[in-house]
C-alpha positions as CSV (number, residue, x, y, z in Angstrom):
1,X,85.0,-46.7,-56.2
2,X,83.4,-48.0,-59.7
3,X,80.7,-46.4,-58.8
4,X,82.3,-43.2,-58.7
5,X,84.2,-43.6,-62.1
6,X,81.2,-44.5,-63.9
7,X,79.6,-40.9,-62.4
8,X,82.7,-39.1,-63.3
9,X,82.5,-40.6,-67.0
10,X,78.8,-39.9,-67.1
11,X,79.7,-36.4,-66.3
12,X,82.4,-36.4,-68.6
13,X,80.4,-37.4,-71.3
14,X,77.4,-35.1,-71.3
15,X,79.9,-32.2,-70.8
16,X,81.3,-33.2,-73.7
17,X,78.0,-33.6,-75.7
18,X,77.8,-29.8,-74.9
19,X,80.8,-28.4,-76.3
20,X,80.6,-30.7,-79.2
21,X,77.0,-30.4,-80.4
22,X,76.9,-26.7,-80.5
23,X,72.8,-24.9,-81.1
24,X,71.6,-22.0,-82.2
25,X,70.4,-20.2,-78.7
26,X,67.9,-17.7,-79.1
27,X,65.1,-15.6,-76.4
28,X,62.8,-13.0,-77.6
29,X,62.9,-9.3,-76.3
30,X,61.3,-8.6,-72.9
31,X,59.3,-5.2,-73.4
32,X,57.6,-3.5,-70.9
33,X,54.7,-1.4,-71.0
34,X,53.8,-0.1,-67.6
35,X,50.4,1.0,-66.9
36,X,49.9,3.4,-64.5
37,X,50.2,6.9,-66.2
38,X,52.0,8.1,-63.3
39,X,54.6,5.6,-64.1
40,X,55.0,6.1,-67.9
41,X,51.4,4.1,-68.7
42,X,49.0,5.5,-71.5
43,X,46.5,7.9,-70.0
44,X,43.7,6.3,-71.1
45,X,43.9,3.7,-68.0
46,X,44.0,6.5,-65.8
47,X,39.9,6.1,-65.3
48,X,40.1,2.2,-64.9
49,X,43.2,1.9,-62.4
50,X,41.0,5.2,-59.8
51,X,37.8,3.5,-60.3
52,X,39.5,-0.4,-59.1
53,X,41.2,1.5,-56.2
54,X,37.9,3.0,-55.1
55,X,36.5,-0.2,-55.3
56,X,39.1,-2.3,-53.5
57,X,39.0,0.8,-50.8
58,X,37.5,-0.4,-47.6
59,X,38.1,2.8,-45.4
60,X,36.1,5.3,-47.6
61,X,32.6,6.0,-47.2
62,X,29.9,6.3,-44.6
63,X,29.6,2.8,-44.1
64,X,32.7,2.3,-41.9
65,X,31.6,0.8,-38.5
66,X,33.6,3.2,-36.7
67,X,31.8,6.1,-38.1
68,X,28.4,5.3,-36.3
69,X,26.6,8.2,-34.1
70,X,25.2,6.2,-30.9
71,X,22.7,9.2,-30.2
72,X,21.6,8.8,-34.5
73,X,21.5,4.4,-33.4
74,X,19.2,5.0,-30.5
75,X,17.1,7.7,-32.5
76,X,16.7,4.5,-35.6
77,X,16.2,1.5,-32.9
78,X,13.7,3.5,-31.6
79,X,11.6,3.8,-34.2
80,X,11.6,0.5,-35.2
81,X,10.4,-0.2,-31.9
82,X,7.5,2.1,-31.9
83,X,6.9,1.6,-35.7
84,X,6.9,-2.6,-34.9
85,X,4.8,-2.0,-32.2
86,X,2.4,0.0,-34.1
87,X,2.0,-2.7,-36.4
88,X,1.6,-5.5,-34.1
89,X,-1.9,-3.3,-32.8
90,X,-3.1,-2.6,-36.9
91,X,-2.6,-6.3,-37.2
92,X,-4.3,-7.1,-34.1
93,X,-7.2,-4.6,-34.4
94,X,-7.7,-6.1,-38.4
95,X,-7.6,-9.6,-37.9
96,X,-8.8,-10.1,-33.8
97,X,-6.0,-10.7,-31.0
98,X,-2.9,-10.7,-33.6
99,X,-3.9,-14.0,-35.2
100,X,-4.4,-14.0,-39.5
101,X,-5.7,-17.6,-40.4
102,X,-3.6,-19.0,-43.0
103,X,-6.1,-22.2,-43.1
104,X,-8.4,-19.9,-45.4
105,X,-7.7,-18.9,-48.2
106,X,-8.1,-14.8,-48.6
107,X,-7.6,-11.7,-49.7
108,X,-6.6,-8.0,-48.3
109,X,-5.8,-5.0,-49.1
110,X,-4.1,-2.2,-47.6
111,X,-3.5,1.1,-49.5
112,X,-1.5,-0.2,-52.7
113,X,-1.0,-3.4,-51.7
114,X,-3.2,-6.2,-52.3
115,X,-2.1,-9.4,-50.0
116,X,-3.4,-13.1,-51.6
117,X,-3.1,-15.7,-49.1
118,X,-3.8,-19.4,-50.9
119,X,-3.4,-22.9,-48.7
120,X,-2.4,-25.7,-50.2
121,X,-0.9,-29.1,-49.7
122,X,2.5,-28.3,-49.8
123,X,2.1,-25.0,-47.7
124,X,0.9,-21.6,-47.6
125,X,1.7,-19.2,-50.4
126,X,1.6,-15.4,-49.5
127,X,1.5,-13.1,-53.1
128,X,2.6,-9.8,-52.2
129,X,1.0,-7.2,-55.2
130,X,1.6,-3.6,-55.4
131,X,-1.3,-2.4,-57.3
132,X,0.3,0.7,-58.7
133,X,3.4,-0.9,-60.3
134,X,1.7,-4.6,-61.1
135,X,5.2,-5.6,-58.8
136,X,4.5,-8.8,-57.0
137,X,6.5,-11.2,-54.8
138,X,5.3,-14.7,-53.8
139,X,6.2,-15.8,-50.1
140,X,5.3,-19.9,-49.5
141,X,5.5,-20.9,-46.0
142,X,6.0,-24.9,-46.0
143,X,3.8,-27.2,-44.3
144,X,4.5,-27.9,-40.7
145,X,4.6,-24.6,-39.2
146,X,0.9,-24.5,-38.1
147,X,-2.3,-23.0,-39.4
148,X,-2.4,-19.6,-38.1
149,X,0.4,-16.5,-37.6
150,X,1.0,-14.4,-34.7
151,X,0.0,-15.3,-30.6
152,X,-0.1,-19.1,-31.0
């Protein structure tokens, strides 16, 4: 029970503080601006707001998985076969039964593309130069994956 009288008071007390110690309340105006110039937005986002829906758009395009020609997949997977296999017999026919030593170091070149292969202690690095453009790409097999590429 005195616990209950000393709540009520508490109560009675800060309601009191309320009413007595009257403040200023003030807010600021909400204001606002839509926009979407369909909605009443400026026209100017009208370029920005199409081009981030195209964007976010997954089910536009070609590339939609449900859009795929089997007869224009089988057409593609065969000549990556053919084309693979063609290479396999240039490599083969080049460098004797499909092996390239990577244990040397060398040099080749086939049409515009000058291949640099250089061993080393840490592993093989493979530079890739296009002879036209001066483009290059390095390739550096680590050590551990054996001396030579191919039918070992």
């Amino acid at each position: 029970m005195k616990r209950l009288v000393t709540t009520f008071f508490a109560t009675a007390v800060l309601a009191g503080f309320m009413f007595v110690i009257p403040g200023q309340v003030e807010a600021q105006d909400f204001v606002y601006q839509p926009k979407n110039p369909a909605f009443g937005g400026t026209y100017a986002n009208y370029s920005w707001m199409l081009n981030s829906a195209n964007q976010q758009n997954k089910f536009q395009g070609s590339s939609s998985r449900f859009r795929r020609d089997p007869l224009k997949n089988f057409e593609q997977s065969l000549q990556r076969q053919v084309l693979s296999q063609l290479t396999r017999q240039i490599v083969g026919n080049r460098f004797g039964e499909g092996n390239i030593d990577l244990s040397k170091q060398s040099n080749f070149e086939f049409g515009e593309f000058n291949i640099s292969i250089n061993p080393g202690p840490d592993g093989v690095s493979i530079q890739i130069q296009n002879i036209l453009s001066g483009e290059s790409t390095t390739v550096t097999i680590p050590s551990g994956f054996g001396g030579s590429f191919g039918g070992n």
